[in-house]
Every structure is written in C-alpha cells, then in structure tokens.
N, C-alpha and C positions, 0 to 999 in steps of 0.2 A: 541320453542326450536331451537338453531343452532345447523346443523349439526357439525360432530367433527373435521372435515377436516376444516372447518372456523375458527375453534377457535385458539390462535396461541399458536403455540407449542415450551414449554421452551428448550431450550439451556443447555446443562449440559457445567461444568467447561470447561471439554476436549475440546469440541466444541468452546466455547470462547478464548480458548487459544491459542486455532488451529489458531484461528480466525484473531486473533490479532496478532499472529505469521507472518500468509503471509502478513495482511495488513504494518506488520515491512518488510519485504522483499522486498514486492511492492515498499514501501517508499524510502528503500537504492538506489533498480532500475533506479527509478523515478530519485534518488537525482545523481546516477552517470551518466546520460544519457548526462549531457554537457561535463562532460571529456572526451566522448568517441570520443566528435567531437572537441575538446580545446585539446591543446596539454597541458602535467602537465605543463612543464617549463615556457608557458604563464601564469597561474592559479594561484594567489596568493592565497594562503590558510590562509586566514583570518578569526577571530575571530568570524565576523561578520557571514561569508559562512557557515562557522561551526556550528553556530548555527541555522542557517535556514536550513539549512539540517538536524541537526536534531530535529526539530520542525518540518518539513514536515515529516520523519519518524514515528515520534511521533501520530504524528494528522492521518497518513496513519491507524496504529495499532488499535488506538484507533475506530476509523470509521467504520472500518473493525471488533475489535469486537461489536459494538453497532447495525450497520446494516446489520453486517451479507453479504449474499450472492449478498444484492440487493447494497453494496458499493464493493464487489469483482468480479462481474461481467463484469462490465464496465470498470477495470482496465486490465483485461485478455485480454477482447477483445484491449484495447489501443494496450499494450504491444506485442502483435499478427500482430500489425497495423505496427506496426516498423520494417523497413527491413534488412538482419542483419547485421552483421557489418563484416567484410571483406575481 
C-alpha cells in the first residue's frame, strides 16, 4: 500500500481555474515585457504580433492549468527576477 500523501490529489474546478487564470496573466506579462523597453510609436502592431501573443497567452493558461504549481512556480520566480521599471 502507498501512503496517502503519495498518491496525487485531484484538483477541483476552482482550483484549475484559478489556475489557468494566473497562467493568463503570467502570459499577458510575459507578452508586454518588450513594450515596456520599445517605445509604442516604434511597434508596429501587426497581425502577425497579435497573434503570437496571444498564442503565448494561451499556451501560458493552458500550462498552468495542466501542471499546476510545478509550471507557476518558476514563472514567479522569473517575473521576481525582473527589476522594476522606473
């Protein structure tokens, strides 16, 4: 028999939604971090950008609900890592 602590413990909705929520946040973060060092007027906001950003969003969310703490962890610390802005 495995103890209970081993065995892995489901996730309710809340929890995954929670989940997938910050990893959406993380995402947008993630995706405006070269504006903050690009000025707008240079940034052509193309179709192309647009959509990579939100496919990086996307995939942030998604990640984040499927792995849970062990794909939210390591973004905290990134985002922690960045010094602030000005």
């Amino acid at each position: 028999m495995t103890p209970e602590e081993n065995s892995p413990k489901r996730r309710t909705f809340t929890e995954l939604s929670q989940q997938f929520l910050l990893g959406i946040v993380f995402g947008v973060l993630l995706a405006l971090i070269p504006l903050a060092y690009l000025s707008i007027s240079t940034l052509e906001m193309n179709l192309l950008y647009v959509e990579l950003m939100a496919a990086m969003v996307l995939t942030c969310g998604i990640l984040a609900a499927l792995l849970g703490k062990k794909f939210l962890r390591p973004l905290i610390a990134f985002l922690e890592s960045i010094p602030p802005i000005g």
